[in-house]
N, C-alpha and C positions, 0 to 999 in steps of 0.2 A: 608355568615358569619355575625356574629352578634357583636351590642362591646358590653363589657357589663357595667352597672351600678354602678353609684359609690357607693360604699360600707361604711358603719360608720366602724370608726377604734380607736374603745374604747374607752378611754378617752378626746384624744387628738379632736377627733368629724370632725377633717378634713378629705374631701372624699380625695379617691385615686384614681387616672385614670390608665388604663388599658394602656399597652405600643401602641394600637392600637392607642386610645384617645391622650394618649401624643405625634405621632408622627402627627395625627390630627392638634391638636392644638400648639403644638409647632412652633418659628420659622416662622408662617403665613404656614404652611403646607408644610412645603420644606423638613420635613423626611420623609413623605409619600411619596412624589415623589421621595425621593431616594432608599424608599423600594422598588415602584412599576418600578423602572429602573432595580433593582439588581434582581425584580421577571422575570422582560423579560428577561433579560442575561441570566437566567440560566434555561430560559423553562419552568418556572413554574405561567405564570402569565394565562393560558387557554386564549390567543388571537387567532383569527383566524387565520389562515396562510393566507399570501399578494396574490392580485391575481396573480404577476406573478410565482408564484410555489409554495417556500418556503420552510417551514420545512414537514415532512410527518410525519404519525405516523404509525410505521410498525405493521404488522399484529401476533401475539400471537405467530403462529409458526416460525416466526422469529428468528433462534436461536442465530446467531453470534449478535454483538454490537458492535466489534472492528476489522479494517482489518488489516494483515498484509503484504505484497505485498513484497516478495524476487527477488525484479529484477536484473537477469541474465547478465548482458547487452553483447551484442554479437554476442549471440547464440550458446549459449552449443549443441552439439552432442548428439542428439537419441537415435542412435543407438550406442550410447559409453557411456551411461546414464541410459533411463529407456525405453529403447525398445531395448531390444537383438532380433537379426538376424541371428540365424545359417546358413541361407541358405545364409548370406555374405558370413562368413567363406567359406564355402564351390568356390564362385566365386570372391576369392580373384584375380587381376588381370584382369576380362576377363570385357567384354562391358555388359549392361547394358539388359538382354534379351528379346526380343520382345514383347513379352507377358506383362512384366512390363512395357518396354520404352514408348507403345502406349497411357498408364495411367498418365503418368508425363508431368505436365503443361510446354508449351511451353514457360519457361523464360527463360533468358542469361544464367543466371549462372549454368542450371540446366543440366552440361554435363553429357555423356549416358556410358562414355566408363570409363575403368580403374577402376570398382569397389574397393575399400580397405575394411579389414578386420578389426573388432573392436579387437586393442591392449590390451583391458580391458575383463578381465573375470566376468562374472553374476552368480550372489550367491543366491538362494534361503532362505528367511527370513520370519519370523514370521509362526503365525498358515495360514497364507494367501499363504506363499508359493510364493508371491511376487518375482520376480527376480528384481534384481538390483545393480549396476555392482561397482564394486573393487573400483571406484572412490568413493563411498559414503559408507563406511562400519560401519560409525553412525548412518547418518539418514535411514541405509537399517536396521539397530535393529528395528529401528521403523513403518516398512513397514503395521504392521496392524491399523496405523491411517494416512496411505496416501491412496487417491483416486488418482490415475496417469490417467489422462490424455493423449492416445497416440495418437491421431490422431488430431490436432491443424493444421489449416490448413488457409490461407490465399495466395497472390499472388504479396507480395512487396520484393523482393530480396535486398531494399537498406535498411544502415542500420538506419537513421533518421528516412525516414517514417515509416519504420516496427515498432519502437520505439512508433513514436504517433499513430501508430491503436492498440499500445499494451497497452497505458495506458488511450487514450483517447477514440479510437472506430473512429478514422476518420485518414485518410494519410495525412491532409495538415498542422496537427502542431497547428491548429487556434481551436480547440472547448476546452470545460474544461476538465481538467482528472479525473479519476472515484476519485480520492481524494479530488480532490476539488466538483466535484458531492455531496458525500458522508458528507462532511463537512456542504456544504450548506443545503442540505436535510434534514442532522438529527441535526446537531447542534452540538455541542461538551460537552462533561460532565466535563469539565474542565475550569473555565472563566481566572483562569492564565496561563492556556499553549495554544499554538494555536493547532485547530482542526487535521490540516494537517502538519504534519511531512516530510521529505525528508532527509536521511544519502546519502551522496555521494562518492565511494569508484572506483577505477580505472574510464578508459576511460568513456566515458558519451555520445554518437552522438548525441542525440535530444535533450538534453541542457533546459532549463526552459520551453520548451514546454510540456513537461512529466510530470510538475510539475502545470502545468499554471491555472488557474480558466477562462480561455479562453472569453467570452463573461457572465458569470457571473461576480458577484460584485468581485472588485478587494482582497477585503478582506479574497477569500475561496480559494488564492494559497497557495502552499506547501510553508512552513517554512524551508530553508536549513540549511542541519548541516554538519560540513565535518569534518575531525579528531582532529583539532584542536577545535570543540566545537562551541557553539554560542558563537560568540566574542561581546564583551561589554555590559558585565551582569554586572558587577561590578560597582560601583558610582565611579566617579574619587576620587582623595585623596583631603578631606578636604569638599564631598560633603554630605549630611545628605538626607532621604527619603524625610524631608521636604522641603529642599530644590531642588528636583526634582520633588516636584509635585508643589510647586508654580510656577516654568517654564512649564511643563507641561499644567497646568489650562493656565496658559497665552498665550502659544502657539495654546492651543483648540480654545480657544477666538478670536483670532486672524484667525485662520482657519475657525471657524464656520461665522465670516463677511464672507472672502473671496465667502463662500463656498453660506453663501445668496446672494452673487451680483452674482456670475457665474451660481446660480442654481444647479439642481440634478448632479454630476460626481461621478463616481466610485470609479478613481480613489483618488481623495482627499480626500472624504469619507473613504479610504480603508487607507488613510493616518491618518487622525485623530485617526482612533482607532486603527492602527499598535502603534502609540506611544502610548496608552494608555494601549496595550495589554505590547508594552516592558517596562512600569515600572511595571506593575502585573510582569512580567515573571521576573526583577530582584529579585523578593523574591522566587516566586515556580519554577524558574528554575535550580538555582543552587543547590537544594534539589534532583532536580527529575536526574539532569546529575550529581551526583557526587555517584561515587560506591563504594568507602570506606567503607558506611554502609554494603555493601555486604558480607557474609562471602566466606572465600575462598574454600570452597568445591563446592562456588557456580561458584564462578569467573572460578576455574579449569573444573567444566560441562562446561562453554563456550568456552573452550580453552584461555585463559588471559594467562596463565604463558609460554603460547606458541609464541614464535616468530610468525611463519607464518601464525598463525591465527589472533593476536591477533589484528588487528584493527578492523576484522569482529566480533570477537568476541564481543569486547568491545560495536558495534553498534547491534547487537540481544540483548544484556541483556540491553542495552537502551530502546531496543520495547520493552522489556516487565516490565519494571518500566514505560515507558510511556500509554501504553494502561491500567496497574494498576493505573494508575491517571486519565484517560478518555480521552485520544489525542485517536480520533477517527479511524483514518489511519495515520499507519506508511509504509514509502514508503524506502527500505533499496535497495541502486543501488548498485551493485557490477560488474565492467565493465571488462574488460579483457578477454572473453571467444574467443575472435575474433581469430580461429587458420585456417590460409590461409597455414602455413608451423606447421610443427612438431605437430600435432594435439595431439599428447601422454604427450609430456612434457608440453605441453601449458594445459590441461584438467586436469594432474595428480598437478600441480601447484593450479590453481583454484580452484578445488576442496578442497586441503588442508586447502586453507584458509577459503570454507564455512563450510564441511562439520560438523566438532564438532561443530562450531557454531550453524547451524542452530540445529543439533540435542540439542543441550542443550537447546536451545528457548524452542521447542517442550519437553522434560522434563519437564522443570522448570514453562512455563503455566499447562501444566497438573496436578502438583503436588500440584500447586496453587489453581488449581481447575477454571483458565484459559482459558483454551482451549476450550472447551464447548461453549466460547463465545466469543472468538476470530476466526477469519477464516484467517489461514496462508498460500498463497498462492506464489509459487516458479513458475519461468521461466523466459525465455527470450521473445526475439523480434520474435526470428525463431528458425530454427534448421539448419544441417547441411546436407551436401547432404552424400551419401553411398559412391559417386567417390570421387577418388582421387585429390586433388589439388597440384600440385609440382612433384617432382621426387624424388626418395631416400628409404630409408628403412622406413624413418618416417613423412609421406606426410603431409599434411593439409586438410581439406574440406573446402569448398566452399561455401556459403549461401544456404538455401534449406528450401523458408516457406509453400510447399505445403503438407509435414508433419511432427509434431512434439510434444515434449513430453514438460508438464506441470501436479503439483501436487498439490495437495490443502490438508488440514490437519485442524480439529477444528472444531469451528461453526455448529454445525450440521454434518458433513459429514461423511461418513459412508466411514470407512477406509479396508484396505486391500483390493481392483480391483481397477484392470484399466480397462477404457474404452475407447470403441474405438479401433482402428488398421490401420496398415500402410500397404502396401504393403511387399512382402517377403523380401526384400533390404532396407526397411525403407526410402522408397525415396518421396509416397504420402497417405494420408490420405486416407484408400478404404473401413472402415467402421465407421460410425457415427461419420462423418467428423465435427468438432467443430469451429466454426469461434471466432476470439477474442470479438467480438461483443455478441455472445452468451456467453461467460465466463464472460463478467461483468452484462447480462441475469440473469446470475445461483448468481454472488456476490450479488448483488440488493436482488433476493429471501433468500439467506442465513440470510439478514439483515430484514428480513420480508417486501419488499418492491417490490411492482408490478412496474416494467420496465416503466408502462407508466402515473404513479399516482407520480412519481416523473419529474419534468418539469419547463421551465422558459419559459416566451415570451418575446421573441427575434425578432425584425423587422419582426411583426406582423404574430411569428409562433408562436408555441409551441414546444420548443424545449427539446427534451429526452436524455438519454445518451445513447442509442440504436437505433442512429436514421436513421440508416443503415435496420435496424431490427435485434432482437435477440432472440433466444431460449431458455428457462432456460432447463441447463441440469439436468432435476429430479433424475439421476439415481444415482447421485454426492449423495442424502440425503438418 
């Protein structure tokens, strides 16, 4: 880039400097260094990426840019969902038959006897033909832009760790989740709102580990929101912007000594510009959570005017005003599917409150023209077992993660099949058995990004978010 020359300016015969020159010269050179601050925040200053990983730059077929992550938390039922089993139906009652039992992984929970019947009936949808059952009779409208997933398969029956290989790719709770991966990698398109999102809605077992930036810089955790909103967006009364960013600068000041006599930490660092990030967010945050601006044909697609949805509701049409702003990953927990007794009232409850939800998400990117570049991804931790748990007309299952169903919608994916399969009871994954570790495999490629061209070093490895190992499932695009 060139600057250019000062130029005669008629009469008056005084040169004009170019805003480049004036921020040059200005000041002793302190706008340029505030330009070339605001050029790195937002990605656009062509720096190298740092040796320990850093940002990535995805590949052209890349199609998604934005994830959306519908966690289930619990473990919704399969076979009461989006894997029908007539050949349950049929061994309602009886044990679990040979020829199956010998294929189902030796865990506790995973009893053989007392088969139960799915209470829910499966509806054939779209030009896809799609089955998918009475519990979701919105998002089954939309069956020809879901890919289902049936055969999800892993071998943690509890429900914490199942939680962190579901969002981090590891059982101990301690590495980052694919949101704070994703954060760190690509960066965020937004410098007022944080990269990584988290809505928190019912029961939660794995708790800020789901959300955690783990062994990266502290700064690429998930941001929580819970129904009450981010709390203390507002200036207290009598306080001016001005007056919050002269404490602000003082308080930096103050951190930045600290921070040269203790040397490099994370975590302070992650401090410094948490407050930096929450007085940006007191101007673009209460724009981006406040949905007044909404019109109400829209509000009604999410279910809003509806009691039993409406707090789900309320947090789907947040994702998608927030990935319209460029919060990279939004992470929407919806906990409650945990049904040990009455598995019908417990699934027909849950359901009510995601299904318009989600389904309106999915409209309302599409219409936007959205979707295409968001990747909407629905599940839980596990699934549930085919047996019965309890006694009675209306039993429970039981944990069961040796097979089970997850959707994905958006970014690329090429809707209407599922893949993969269960056994004829829906008890184990017995065709192109998918590990969670390969589903964040397939998210990484959706975002145009090779599983192992994204990485940090960590007590002198190289560490991947697949570091298990993972397979992109191609047949997903």
């Amino acid at each position: 880039m060139t600057t250019s020359k000062p130029r005669d300016c008629g009469n008056y015969g005084e040169p004009v400097l170019s805003r480049r020159d004036l921020l040059r010269r200005a000041g002793a050179g302190f706008g340029t260094l505030a330009l070339t601050a605001l050029l790195a925040e937002d990605g656009l200053l062509g720096a190298a990426a740092p040796s320990a990983g850093g940002q990535v730059k995805p590949r052209l077929d890349g199609r998604a840019r934005n994830i959306i992550l519908l966690f289930m938390g619990g473990g919704p039922s399969q076979v009461d969902s989006f894997d029908p089993k007539p050949e349950l139906q049929a061994l309602h009652g009886k044990d679990v038959p040979p020829s199956i039992a010998e294929g189902v992984p030796k865990i506790v929970r995973s009893r053989l006897n007392n088969l139960s019947r799915c209470p829910f009936e499966f509806h054939a949808h779209g030009k896809s033909g799609l089955l998918v059952s009475e519990l979701f009779p919105e998002t089954g409208k939309l069956a020809d832009d879901l890919c289902i997933i049936r055969s999800m398969s892993h071998r943690s029956p509890v429900h914490a760790p199942a939680e962190y290989l579901a969002t981090t790719g590891s059982l101990t709770g301690t590495r980052p989740s694919l949101g704070s991966w994703l954060y760190y990698g690509l960066g965020s398109e937004n410098r007022d709102l944080p990269g990584f999102i988290v809505f928190l809605a019912g029961d939660n077992f794995g708790g800020p580990a789901c959300w955690s930036a783990g062994f990266l810089p502290a700064r690429y955790q998930g941001t929580v929101v819970k129904a009450q909103g981010i709390p203390h967006l507002t200036l207290p009364a009598g306080q001016t912007p001005a007056d919050r960013r002269a404490q602000l600068d003082l308080i930096t000041r103050w951190n930045a000594r600290h921070l040269e006599r203790a040397g490099p930490t994370s975590e302070l660092e992650a401090r410094i510009q948490s407050y930096e990030m929450a007085f940006r967010m007191q101007t673009a945050a209460p724009e981006a959570f406040d949905l007044r601006g909404e019109t109400e044909e829209t509000k009604a697609l999410y279910g809003l005017d509806r009691k039993e949805c409406a707090e789900y509701a309320a947090n789907c049409l947040l994702a998608r005003r927030l990935v319209e702003r460029g919060v990279r990953f939004v992470q929407l927990n919806q906990g409650g599917w945990d049904a040990h007794a009455d598995l019908k009232k417990n699934h027909a409850a849950q359901a009510l409150k995601v299904d318009r939800p989600i389904a309106g998400l999915l409209r309302d990117l599409k219409r936007r023209g959205l979707l295409s570049e968001t990747l909407v991804v629905w599940g839980g931790e596990f699934g549930r077992t085919p047996t019965a748990e309890g006694q009675g007309p209306s039993p429970g299952r039981d944990h069961s993660p040796s097979g089970y169903s997850m959707w994905l919608a958006g970014g690329g994916v090429r809707g209407g099949q599922a893949i993969g399969a269960t056994d004829p009871v829906g008890y184990t994954a017995v065709e192109r058995p998918i590990h969670p570790n390969d589903l964040h495999a397939t998210v990484l490629h959706a975002l145009g990004i090779d599983q192992h061209d994204l990485y940090y070093e960590h007590q002198n490895r190289r560490e991947i978010v697949t570091f298990n190992g993972g397979q992109v499932v191609r047949e997903v695009f």
